[in-house]
C-alpha positions as a Markdown table, in Angstrom:
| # | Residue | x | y | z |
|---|---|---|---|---|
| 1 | Unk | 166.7 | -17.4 | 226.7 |
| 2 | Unk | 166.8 | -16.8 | 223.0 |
| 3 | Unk | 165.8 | -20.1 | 222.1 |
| 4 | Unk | 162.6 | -19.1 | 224.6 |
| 5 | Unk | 162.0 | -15.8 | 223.1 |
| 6 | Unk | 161.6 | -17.4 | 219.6 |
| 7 | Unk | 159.2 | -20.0 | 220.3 |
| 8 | Unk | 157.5 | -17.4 | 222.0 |
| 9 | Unk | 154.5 | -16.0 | 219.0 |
| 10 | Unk | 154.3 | -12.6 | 219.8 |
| 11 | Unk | 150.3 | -12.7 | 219.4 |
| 12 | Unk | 150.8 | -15.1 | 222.5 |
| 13 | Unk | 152.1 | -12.1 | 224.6 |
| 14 | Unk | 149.8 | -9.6 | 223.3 |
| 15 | Unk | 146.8 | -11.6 | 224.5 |
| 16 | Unk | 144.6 | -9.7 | 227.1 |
| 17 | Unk | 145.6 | -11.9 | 230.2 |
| 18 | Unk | 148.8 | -12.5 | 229.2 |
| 19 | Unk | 149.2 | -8.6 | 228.5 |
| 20 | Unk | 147.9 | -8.4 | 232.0 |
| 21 | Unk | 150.4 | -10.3 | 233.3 |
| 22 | Unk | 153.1 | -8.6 | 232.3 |
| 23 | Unk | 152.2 | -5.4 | 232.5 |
| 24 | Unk | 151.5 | -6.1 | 236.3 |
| 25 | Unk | 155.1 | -7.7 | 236.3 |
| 26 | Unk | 156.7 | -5.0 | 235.2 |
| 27 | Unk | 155.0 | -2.6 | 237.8 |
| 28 | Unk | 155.8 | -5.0 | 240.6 |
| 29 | Unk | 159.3 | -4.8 | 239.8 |
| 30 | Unk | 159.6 | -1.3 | 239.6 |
| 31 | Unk | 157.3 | -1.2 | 243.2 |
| 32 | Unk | 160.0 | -3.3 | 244.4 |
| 33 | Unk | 162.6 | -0.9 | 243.1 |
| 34 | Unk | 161.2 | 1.8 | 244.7 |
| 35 | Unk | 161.1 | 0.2 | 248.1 |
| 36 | Unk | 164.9 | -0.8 | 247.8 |
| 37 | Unk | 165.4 | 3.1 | 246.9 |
| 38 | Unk | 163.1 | 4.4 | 249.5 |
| 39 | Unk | 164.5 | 2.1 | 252.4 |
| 40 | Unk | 168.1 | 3.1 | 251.3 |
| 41 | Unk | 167.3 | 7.0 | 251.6 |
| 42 | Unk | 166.0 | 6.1 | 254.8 |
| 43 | Unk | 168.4 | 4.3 | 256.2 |
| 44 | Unk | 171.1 | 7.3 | 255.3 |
| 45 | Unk | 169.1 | 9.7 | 257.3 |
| 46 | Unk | 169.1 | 7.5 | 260.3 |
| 47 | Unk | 165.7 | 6.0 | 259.5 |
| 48 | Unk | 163.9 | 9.2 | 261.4 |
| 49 | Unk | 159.9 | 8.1 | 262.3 |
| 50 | Unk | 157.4 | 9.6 | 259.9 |
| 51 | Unk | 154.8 | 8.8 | 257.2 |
| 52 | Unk | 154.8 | 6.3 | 254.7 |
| 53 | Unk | 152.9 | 7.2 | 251.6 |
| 54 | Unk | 152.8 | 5.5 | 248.2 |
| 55 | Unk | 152.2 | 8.4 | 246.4 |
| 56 | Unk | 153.5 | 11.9 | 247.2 |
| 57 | Unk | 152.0 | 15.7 | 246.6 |
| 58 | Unk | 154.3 | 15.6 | 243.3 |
| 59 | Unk | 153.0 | 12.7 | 241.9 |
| 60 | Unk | 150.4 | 12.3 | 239.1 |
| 61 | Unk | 148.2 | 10.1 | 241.3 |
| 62 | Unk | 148.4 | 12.3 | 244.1 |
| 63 | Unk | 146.8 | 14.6 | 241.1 |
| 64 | Unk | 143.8 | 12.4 | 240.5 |
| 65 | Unk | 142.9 | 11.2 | 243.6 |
| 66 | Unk | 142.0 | 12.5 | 246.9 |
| 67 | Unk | 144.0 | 12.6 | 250.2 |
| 68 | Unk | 143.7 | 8.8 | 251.4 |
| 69 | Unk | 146.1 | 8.0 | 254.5 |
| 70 | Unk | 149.0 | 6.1 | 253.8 |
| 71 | Unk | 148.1 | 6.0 | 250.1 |
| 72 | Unk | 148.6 | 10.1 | 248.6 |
| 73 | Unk | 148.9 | 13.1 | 249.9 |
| 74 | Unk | 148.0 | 16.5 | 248.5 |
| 75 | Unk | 150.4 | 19.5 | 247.7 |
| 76 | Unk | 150.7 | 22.3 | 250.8 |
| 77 | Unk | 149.8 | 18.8 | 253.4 |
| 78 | Unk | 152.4 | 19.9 | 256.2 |
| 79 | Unk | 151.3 | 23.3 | 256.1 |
| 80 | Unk | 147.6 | 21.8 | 257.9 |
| 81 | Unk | 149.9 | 19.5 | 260.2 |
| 82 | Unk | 152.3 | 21.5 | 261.0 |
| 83 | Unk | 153.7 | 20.6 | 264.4 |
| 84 | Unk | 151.1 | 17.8 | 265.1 |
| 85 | Unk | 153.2 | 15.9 | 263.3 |
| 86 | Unk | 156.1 | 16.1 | 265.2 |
| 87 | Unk | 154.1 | 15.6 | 268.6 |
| 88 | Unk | 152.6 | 12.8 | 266.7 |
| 89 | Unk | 156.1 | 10.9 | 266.0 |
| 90 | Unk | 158.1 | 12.4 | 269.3 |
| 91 | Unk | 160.6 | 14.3 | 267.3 |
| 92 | Unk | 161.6 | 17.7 | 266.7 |
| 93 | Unk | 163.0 | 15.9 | 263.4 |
| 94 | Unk | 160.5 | 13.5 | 260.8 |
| 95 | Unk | 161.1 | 12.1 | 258.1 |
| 96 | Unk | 158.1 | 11.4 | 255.5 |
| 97 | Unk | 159.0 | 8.5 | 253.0 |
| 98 | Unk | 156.9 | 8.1 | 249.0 |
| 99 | Unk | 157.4 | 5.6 | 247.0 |
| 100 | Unk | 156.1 | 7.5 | 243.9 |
| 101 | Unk | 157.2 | 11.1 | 243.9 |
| 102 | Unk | 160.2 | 13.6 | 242.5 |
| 103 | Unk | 161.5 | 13.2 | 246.3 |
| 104 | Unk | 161.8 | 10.1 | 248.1 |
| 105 | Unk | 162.6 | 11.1 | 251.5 |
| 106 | Unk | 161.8 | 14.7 | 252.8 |
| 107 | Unk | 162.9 | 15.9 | 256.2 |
| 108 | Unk | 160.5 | 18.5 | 258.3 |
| 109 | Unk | 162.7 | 20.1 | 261.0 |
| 110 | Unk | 161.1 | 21.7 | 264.4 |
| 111 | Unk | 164.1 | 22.2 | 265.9 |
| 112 | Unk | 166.0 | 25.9 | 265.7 |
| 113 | Unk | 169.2 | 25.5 | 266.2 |
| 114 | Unk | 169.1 | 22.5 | 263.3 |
| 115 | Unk | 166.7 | 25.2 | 261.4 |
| 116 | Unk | 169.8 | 27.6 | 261.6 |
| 117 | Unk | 172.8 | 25.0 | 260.6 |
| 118 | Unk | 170.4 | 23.9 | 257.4 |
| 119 | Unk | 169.7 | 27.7 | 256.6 |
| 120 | Unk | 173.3 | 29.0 | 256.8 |
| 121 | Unk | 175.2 | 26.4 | 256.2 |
| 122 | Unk | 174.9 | 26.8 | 251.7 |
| 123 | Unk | 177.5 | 24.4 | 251.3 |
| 124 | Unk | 176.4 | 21.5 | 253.5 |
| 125 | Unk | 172.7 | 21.7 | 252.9 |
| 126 | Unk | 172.7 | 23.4 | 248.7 |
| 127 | Unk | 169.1 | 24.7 | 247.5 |
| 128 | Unk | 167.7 | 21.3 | 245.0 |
| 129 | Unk | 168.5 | 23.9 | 241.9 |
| 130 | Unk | 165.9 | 21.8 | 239.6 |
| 131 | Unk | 163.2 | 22.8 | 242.0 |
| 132 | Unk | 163.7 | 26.4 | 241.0 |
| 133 | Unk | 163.3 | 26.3 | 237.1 |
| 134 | Unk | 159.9 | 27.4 | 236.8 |
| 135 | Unk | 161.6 | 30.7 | 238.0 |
| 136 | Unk | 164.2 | 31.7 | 236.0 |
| 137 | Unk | 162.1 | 31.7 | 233.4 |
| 138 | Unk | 164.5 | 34.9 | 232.3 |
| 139 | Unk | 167.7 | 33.5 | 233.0 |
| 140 | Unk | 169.8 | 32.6 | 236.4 |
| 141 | Unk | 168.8 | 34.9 | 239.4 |
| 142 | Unk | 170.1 | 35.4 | 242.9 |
| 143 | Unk | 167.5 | 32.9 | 244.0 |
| 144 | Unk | 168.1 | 29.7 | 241.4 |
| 145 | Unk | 171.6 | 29.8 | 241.8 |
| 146 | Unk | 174.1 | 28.6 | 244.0 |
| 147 | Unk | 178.1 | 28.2 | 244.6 |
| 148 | Unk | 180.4 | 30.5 | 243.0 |
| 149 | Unk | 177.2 | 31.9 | 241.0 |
| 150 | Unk | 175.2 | 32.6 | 243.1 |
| 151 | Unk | 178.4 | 35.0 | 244.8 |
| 152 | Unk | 177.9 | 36.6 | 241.7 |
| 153 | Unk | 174.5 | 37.3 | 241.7 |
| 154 | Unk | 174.3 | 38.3 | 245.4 |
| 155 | Unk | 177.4 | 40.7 | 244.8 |
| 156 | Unk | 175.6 | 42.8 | 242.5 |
| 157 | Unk | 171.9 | 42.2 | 244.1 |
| 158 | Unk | 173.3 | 43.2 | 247.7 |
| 159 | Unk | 173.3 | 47.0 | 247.6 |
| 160 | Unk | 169.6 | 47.0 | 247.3 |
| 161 | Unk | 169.4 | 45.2 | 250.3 |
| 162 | Unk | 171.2 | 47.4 | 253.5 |
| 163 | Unk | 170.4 | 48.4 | 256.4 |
| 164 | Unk | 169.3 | 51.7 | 255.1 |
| 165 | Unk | 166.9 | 50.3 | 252.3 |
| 166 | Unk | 165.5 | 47.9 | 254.5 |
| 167 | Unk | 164.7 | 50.7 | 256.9 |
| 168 | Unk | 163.0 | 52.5 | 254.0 |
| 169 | Unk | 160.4 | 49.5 | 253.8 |
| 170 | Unk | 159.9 | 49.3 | 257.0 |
| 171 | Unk | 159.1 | 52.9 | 257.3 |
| 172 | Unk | 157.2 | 52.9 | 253.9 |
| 173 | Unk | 155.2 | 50.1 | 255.4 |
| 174 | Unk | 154.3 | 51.6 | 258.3 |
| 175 | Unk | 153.4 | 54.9 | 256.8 |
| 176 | Unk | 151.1 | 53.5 | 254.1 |
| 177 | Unk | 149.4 | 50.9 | 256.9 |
| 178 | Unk | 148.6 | 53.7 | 259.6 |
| 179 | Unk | 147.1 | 56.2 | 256.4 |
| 180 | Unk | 144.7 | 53.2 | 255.3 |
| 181 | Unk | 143.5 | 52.8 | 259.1 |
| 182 | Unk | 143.3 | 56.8 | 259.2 |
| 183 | Unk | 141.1 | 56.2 | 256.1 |
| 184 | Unk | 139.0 | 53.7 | 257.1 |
| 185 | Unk | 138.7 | 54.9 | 260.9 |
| 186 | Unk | 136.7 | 58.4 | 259.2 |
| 187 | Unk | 134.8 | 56.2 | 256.7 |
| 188 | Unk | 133.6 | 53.1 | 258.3 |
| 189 | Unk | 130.3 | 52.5 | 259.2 |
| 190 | Unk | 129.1 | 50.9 | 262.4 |
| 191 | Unk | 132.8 | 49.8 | 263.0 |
| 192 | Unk | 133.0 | 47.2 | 259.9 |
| 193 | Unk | 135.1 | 47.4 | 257.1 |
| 194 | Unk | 134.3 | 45.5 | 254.0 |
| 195 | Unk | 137.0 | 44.5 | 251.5 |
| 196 | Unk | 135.9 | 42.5 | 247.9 |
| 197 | Unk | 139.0 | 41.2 | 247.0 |
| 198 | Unk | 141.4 | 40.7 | 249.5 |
| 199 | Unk | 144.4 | 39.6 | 246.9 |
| 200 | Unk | 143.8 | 42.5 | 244.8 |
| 201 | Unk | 143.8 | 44.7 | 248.0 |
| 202 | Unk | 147.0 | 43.6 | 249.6 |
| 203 | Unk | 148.3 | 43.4 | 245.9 |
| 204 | Unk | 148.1 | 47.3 | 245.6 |
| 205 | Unk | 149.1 | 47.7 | 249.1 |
| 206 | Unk | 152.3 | 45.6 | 248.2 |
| 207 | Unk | 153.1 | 48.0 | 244.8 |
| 208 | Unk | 152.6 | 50.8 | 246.8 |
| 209 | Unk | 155.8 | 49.8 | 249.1 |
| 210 | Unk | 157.5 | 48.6 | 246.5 |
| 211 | Unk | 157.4 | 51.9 | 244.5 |
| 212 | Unk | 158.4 | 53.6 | 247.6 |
| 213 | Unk | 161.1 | 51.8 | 248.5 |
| 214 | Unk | 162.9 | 50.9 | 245.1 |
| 215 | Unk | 161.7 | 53.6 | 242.6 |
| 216 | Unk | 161.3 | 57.1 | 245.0 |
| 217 | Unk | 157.3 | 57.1 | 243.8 |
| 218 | Unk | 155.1 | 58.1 | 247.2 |
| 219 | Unk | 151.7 | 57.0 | 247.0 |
| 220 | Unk | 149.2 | 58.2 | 249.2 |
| 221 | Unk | 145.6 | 56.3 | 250.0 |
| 222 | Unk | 141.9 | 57.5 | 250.0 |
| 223 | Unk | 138.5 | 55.2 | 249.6 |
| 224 | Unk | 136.3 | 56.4 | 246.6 |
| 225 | Unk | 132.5 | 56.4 | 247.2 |
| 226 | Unk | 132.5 | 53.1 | 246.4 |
| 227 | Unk | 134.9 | 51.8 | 248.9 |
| 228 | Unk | 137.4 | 50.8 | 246.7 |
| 229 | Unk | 141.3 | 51.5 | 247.8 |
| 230 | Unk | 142.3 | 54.2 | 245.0 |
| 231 | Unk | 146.2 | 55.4 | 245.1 |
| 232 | Unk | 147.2 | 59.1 | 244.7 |
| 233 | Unk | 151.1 | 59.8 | 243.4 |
| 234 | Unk | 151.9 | 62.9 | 244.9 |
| 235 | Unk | 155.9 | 62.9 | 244.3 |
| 236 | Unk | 159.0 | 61.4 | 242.6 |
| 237 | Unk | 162.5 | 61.8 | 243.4 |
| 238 | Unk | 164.8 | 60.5 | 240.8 |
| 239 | Unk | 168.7 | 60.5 | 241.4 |
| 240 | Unk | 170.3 | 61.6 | 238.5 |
| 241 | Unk | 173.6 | 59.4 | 238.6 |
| 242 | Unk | 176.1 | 61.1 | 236.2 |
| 243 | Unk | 176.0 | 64.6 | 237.5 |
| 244 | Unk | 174.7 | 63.6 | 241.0 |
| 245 | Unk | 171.6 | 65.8 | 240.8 |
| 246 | Unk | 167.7 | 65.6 | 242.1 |
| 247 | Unk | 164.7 | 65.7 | 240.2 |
| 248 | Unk | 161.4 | 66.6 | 242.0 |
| 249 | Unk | 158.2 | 67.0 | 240.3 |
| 250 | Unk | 154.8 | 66.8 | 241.7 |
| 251 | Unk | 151.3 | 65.7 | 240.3 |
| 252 | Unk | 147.5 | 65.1 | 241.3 |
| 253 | Unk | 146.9 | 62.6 | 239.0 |
């Protein structure tokens, strides 16, 4: 092989075709890489029907070109199939195979009581913790962690979370929702209600329970003359926790 290589001038290999030729090379071999991978992941999940795509959402091809069957498929795709697919392939389980993607094999389950055992069970079926980077952006959190970590985070995060906070949102939620209808039912006109920006709507609506619920700030709703969804503060109740004391103020602003 060394003898080869050496009576081999490398402005031989460099040549356009012959460039060609092994640049195609090395992509076959790594095609035929992939498949081994691909059919091995496949055959440890029972080889469950499902599509075959060369390039999936995560891929940078999948980036550049547009949804083509059985060639890529672009991000949020099951979210439009959604149970077609499972009527499509007979199962309440598929499996949907890429050969060029950060996954190779991804499972879409239709089926509750497997939904629950995949859901609950956190040592059987762990979260893929590199899938959560982007957030923990400030540092490990309750939702990129898992194991004995995770405990730890969900120790300290689950007092925020009872029974009686979650009632709290619920009631918040229902409070602010049925003031907005009161509002909109003594200013519509002709019946309609016309809203600009829904995400900046539902955004405000969103801080408003928020507020309620974790910080004690009540806001109340009313439409300027413009129709746009204004918020009112009308109270704050902060608990004061060294000497256990209540502080009320009010304020029209």
């Amino acid at each position: 092989m060394g003898s080869f290589l050496s009576q081999v001038k490398l402005e031989e290999i460099f040549k356009p075709i012959n460039f060609l030729i092994l640049a195609v090379s090395l992509y076959g071999l790594r095609v035929v890489r992939r498949v081994v991978q691909v059919r091995a992941a496949l055959a440890s999940v029972g080889n469950l029907p499902g599509g075959r795509i060369v390039y999936g959402p995560y891929s940078i091809m999948a980036r550049i070109l547009p949804s083509i069957p059985y060639i890529t498929r672009q991000p949020g795709w099951q979210f439009k199939e959604k149970y077609a697919l499972h009527q499509k392939y007979g199962s309440e389980v598929i499996s949907s195979a890429f050969l060029f993607n950060t996954i190779h094999v991804a499972l879409w389950v239709a089926d509750p009581a497997v939904a629950k055992q995949v859901t609950t069970n956190r040592i059987e079926f762990p979260k893929p913790i590199k899938m959560y980077k982007t957030i923990s952006v400030y540092g490990p959190n309750i939702v990129a962690t898992e194991f004995d970590e995770w405990k730890r985070h969900r120790r300290i995060a689950a007092p925020s979370f009872s029974e009686k906070n979650n009632r709290l949102v619920c009631e918040e939620t229902s409070r602010i929702t049925t003031e907005l209808f009161n509002v909109w039912s003594a200013t519509e006109q002709d019946g309609i209600i016309i809203i600009d920006d829904m995400l900046s709507f539902t955004s405000r609506l969103a801080l408003m329970v928020i507020s309620a619920a974790g910080n004690y700030f009540e806001f109340h709703v009313f439409v300027s003359s413009n129709r746009r969804l204004l918020l009112k503060r009308v109270w704050v109740s902060l608990w004061m926790g060294r000497n256990g004391s209540t502080t009320c103020w009010t304020s029209n602003g």
